[in-house]
Backbone as a ProteinNet text record, in pm:
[ID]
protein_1_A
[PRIMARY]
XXXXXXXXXXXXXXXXXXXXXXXXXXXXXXXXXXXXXXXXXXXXXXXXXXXXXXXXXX
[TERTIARY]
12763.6	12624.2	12614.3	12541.5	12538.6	12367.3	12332.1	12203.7	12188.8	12054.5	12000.8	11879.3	11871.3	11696.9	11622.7	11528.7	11483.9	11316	11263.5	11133.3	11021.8	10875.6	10829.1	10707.4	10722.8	10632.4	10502.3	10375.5	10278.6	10200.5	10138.9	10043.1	9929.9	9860.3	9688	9663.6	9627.4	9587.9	9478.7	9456.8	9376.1	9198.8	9228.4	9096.6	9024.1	9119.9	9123.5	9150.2	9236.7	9333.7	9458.6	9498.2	9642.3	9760.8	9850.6	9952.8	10078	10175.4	10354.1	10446.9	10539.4	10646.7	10808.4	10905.7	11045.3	11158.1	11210.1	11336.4	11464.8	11513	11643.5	11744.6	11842	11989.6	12023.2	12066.1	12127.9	12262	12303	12440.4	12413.2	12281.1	12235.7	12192	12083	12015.4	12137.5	12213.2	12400	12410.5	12396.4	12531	12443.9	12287	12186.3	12150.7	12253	12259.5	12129	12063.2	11949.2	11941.2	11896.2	11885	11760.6	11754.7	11605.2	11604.1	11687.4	11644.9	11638.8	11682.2	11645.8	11604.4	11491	11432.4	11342.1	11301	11208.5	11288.5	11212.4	11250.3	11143.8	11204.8	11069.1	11057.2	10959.9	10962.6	10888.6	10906.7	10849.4	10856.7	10731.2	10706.7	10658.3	10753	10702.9	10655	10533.5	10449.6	10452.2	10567.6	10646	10744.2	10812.3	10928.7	10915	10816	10796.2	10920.7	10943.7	11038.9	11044.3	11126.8	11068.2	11161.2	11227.6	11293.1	11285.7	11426.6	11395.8	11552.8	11488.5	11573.5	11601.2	11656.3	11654.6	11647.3	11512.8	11461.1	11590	11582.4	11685.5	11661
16034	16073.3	16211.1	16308.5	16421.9	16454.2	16540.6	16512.1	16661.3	16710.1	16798.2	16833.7	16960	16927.8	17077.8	17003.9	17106	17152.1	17240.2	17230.6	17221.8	17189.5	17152.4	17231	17293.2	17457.6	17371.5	17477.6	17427.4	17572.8	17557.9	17644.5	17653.4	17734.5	17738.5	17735.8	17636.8	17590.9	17662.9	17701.1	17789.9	17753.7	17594.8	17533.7	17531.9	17555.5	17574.3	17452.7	17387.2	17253.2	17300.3	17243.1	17263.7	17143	17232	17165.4	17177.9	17095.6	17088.3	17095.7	17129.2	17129.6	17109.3	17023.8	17025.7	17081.3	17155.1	17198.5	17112.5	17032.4	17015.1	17100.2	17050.4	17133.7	17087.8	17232.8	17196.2	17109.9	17106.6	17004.2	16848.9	16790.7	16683.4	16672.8	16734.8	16724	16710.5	16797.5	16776.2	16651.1	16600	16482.8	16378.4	16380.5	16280	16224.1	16387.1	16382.9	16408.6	16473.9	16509.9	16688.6	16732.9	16874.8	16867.7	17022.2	17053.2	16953.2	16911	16824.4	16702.1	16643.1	16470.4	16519.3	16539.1	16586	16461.9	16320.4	16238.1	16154.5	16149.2	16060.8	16012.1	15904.4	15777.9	15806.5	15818.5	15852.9	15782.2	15686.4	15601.5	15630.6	15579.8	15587.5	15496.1	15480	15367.9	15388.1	15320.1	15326.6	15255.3	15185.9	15112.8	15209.7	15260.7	15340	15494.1	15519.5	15683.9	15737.8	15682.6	15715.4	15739.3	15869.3	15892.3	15901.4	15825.9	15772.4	15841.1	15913.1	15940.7	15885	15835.6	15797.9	15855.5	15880.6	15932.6	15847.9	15822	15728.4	15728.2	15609.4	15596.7	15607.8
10948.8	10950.6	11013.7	10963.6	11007.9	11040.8	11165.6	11222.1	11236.5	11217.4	11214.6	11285.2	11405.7	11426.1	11313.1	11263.4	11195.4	11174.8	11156.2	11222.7	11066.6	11108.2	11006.9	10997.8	10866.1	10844.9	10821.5	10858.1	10831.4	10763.3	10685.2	10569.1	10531.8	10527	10502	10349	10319.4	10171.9	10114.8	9979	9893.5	9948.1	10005.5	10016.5	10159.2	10244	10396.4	10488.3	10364.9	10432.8	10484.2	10544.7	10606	10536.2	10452.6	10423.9	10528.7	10503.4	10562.2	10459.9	10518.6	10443.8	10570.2	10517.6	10560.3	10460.1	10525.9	10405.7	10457.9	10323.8	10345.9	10336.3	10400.3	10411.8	10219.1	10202.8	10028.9	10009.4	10111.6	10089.1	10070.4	10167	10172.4	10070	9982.2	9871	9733.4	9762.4	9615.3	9643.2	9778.4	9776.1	9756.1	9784	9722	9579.6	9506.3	9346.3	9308.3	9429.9	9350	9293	9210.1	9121.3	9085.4	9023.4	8932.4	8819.6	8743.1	8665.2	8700	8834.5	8849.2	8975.3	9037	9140.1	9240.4	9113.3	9198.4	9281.5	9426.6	9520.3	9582.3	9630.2	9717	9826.6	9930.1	10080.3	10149.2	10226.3	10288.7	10429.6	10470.8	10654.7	10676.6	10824.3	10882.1	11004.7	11014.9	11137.7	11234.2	11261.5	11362.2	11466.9	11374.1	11403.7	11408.9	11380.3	11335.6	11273.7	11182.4	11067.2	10921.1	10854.6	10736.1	10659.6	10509	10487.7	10331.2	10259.4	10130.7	10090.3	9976.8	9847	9695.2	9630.8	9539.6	9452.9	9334.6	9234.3	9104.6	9114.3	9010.8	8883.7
[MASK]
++++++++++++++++++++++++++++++++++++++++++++++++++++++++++

């Protein structure tokens, strides 16, 4: 398992909402098998654990 701290951008939306964003490391994302052409993944949170959880949709 390899651990990362990484920080989480925040952005002023066209509407004057505030979006986020996290960037993954590109090695994690290859080895997830995920690419531009199979890109969807599931992301679940849990509000127990404050934990955020992605999978790559099969």
């Amino acid at each position: 398992m390899e651990k990362r701290d990484l920080n989480v951008s925040f952005y002023k939306a066209g509407n004057g909402g505030v979006s986020n964003r996290i960037t993954l490391p590109r090695k994690w994302v290859s080895d997830m098998g995920i690419s531009e052409n199979e890109k969807s993944v599931e992301v679940t949170y849990n509000e127990e654990t404050k934990t955020i959880t992605i999978v790559k949709k099969k």
